[in-house]
C-alpha positions as CSV (number, residue, x, y, z in Angstrom):
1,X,0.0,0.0,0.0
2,X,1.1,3.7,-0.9
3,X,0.4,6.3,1.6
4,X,1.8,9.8,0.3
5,X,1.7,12.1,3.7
6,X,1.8,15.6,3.2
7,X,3.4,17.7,5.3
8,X,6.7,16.8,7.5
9,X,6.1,18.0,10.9
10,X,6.2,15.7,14.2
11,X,2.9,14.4,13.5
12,X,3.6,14.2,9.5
13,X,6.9,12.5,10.4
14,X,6.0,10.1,12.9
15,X,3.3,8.5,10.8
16,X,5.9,8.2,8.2
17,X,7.8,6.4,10.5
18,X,5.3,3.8,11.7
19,X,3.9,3.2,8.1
20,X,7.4,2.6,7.1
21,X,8.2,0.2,9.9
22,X,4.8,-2.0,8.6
23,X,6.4,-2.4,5.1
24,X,4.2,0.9,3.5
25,X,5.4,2.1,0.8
26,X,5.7,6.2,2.0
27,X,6.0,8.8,0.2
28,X,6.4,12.6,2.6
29,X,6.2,15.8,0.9
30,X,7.8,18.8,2.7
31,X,9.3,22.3,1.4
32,X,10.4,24.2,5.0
33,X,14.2,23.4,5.0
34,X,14.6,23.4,8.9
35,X,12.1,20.1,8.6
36,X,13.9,19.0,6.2
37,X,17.2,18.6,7.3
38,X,15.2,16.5,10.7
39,X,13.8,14.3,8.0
40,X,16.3,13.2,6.4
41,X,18.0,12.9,10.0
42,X,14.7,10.3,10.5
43,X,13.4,8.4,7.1
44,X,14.9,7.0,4.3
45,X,16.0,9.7,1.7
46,X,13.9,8.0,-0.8
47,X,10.9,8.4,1.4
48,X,11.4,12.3,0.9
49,X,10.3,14.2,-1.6
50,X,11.7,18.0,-1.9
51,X,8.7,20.5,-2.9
52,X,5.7,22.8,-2.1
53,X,2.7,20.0,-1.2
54,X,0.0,22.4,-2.2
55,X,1.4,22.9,-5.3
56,X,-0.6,19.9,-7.7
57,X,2.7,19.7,-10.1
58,X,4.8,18.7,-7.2
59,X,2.2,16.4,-5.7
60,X,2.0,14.4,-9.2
61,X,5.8,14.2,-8.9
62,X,5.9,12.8,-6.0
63,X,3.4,9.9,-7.0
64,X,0.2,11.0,-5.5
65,X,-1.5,9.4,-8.8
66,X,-0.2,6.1,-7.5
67,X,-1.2,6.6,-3.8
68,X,-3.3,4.6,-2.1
69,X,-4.2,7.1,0.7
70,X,-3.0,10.8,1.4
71,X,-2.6,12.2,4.6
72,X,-2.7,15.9,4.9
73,X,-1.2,16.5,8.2
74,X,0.0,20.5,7.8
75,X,-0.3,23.0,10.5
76,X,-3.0,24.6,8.3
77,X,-6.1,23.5,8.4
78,X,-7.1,25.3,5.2
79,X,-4.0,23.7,3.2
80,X,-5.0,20.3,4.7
81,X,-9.0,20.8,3.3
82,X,-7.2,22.0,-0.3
83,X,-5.1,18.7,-0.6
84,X,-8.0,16.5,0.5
85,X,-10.3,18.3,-2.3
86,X,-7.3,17.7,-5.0
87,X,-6.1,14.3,-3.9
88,X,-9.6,13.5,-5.1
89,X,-10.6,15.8,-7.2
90,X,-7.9,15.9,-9.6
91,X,-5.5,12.7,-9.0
92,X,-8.5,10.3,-7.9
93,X,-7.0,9.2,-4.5
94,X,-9.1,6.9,-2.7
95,X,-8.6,7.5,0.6
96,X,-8.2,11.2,2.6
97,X,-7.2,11.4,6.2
98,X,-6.9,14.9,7.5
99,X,-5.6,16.7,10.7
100,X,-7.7,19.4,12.1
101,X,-5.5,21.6,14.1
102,X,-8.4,24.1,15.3
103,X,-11.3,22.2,16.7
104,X,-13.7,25.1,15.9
105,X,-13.0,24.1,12.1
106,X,-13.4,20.4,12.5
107,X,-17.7,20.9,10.6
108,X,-15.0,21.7,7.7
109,X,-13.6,18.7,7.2
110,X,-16.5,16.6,5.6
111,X,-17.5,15.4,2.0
112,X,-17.5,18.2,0.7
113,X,-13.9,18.8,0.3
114,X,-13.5,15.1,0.2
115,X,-12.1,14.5,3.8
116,X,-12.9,10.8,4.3
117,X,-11.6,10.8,8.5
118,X,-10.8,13.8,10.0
119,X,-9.1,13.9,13.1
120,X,-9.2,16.4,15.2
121,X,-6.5,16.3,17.7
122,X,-8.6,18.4,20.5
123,X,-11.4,15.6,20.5
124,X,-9.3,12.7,21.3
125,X,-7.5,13.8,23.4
126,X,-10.8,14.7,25.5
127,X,-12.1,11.7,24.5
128,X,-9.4,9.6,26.2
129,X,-9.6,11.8,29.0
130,X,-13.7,11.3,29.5
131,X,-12.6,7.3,28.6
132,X,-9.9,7.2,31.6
133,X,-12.0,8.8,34.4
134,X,-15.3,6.7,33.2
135,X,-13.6,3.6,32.7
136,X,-11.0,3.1,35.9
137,X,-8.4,0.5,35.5
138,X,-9.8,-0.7,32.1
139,X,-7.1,-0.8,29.6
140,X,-8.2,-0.5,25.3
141,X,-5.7,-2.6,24.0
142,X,-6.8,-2.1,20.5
143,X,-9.4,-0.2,18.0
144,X,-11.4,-2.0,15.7
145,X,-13.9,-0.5,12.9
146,X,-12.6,2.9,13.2
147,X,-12.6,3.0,16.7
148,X,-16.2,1.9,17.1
149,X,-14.9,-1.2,19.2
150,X,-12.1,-2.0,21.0
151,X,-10.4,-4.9,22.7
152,X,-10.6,-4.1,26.9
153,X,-8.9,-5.2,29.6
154,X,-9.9,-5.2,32.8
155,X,-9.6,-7.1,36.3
156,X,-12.4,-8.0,38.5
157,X,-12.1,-6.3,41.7
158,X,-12.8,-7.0,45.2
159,X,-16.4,-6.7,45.8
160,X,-17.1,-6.4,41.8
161,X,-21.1,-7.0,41.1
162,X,-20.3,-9.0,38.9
163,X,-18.6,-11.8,40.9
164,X,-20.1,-15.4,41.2
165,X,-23.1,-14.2,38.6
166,X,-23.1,-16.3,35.1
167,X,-22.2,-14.5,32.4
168,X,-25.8,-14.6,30.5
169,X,-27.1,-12.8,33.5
170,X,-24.8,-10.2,33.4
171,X,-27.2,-8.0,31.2
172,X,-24.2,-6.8,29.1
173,X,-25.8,-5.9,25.6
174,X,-24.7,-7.3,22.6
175,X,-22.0,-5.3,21.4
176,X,-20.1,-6.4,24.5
177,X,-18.9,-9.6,23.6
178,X,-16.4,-11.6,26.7
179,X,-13.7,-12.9,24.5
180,X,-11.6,-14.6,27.6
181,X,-10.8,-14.8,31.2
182,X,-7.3,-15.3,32.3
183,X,-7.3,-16.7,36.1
184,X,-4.3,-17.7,37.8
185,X,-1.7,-17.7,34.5
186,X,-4.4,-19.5,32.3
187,X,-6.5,-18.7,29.7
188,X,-10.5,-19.9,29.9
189,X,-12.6,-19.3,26.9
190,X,-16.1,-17.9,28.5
191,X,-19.6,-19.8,28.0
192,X,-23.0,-18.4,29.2
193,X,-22.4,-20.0,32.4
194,X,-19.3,-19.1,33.5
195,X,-18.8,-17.0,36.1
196,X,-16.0,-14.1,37.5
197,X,-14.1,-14.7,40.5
198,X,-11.8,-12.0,42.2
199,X,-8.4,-10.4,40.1
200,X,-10.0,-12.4,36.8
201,X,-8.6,-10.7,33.9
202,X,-11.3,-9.9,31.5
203,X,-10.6,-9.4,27.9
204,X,-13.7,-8.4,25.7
205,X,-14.9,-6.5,22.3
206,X,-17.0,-4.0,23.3
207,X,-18.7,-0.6,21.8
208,X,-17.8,2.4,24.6
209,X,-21.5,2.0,25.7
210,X,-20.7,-1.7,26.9
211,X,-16.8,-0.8,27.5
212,X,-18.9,1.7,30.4
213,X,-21.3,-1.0,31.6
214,X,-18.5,-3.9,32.0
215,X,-16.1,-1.6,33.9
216,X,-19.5,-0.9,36.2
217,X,-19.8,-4.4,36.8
218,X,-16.3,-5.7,37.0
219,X,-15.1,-2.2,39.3
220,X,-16.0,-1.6,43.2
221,X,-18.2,0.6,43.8
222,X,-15.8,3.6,45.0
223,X,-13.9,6.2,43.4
224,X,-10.4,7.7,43.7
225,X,-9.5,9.1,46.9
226,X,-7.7,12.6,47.3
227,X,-5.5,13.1,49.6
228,X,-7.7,14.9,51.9
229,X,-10.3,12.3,52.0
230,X,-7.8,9.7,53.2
231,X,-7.6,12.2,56.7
């Protein structure tokens, strides 16, 4: 797969860098010479390409009628709209990622200018916050269907509700499914009647709506103590 990324800053160049390291074939365009000089400190030489990325001669140069996927990961979230709209407007580019450096743009970056997943930097990162303080100790291992679902991990605790109840009692809804339970160094595949017992690992594939209801029932009921409240 060919991924031409557009734009060499940290995010630009990290991607770059991970693509390349799964055997993607990368492609980074970048003009400012102080980024420059850091990539070529970082990726392969031939995995830089020298030129202006808004300009549509130097983005055909650099293969973007080949690509696979563009991602348009400038500090500008006007330049990163224009190379979605071109990517498929005039080199047919079936898939457009964009950044979106300034949330109050983010209703921008839609069909219209051919942004297929925009991703606004200022929303995930909330996100994760909200999903760390709602969700405790569980861990998301991995994202799955565009981060839809995702594989959890979490141990039962001490006084969970969930403890000693069979699974098909739980209530969980359907788009929390209990993939395995690892208790004491070995892995148990779960049936309907199995049950949790205390410091269970639970691994499952869950929407955040069941992600919220499993760490309900697998958490004590208590929440994190400040300092003061220990006194």
């Amino acid at each position: 797969m060919f991924v031409l990324i557009a734009g060499g800053g940290r995010t630009g160049a990290q991607l770059a860098s991970l693509l390349l390291s799964e055997d993607y074939k990368v492609r980074l365009v970048e003009h400012r010479p102080e980024i420059l000089a850091l990539l070529h400190q970082e990726l392969p030489t031939e995995s830089v390409y020298e030129g202006n990325y808004i300009d549509p001669r130097i983005l055909e140069e650099a293969g973007i009628r080949q690509a696979h996927a563009m991602a348009a990961t400038t500090p500008d979230d006007a330049t990163n709209l224009s190379l979605c709209f071109m990517a498929r407007q005039l080199f047919g580019v079936p898939r457009t990622i964009a950044r979106v450096n300034n949330p109050r743009n983010a209703w921008l970056f839609n069909e219209n200018f051919h942004v297929d997943v925009a991703l606004n930097q200022a929303n995930v990162l909330a996100h994760l916050i909200q999903e760390e303080m709602s969700l405790g100790d569980m861990m998301t291992l991995l994202k799955i269907r565009h981060g839809r679902y995702s594989l959890v991990e979490e141990k039962v605790e001490k006084g969970a509700r969930a403890i000693g109840v069979a699974l098909k009692d739980l209530g969980l809804p359907e788009e929390c499914i209990i993939a395995a339970i690892i208790r004491d160094g070995q892995v148990n595949l779960p049936r309907g009647t199995s049950t949790f017992q205390e410091w269970d690992e639970v691994l499952a594939i869950t929407s955040p709506e069941g992600a919220k209801q499993l760490a309900e029932l697998l958490s004590a009921e208590t929440h994190p103590e400040r300092d003061e409240e220990k006194r």
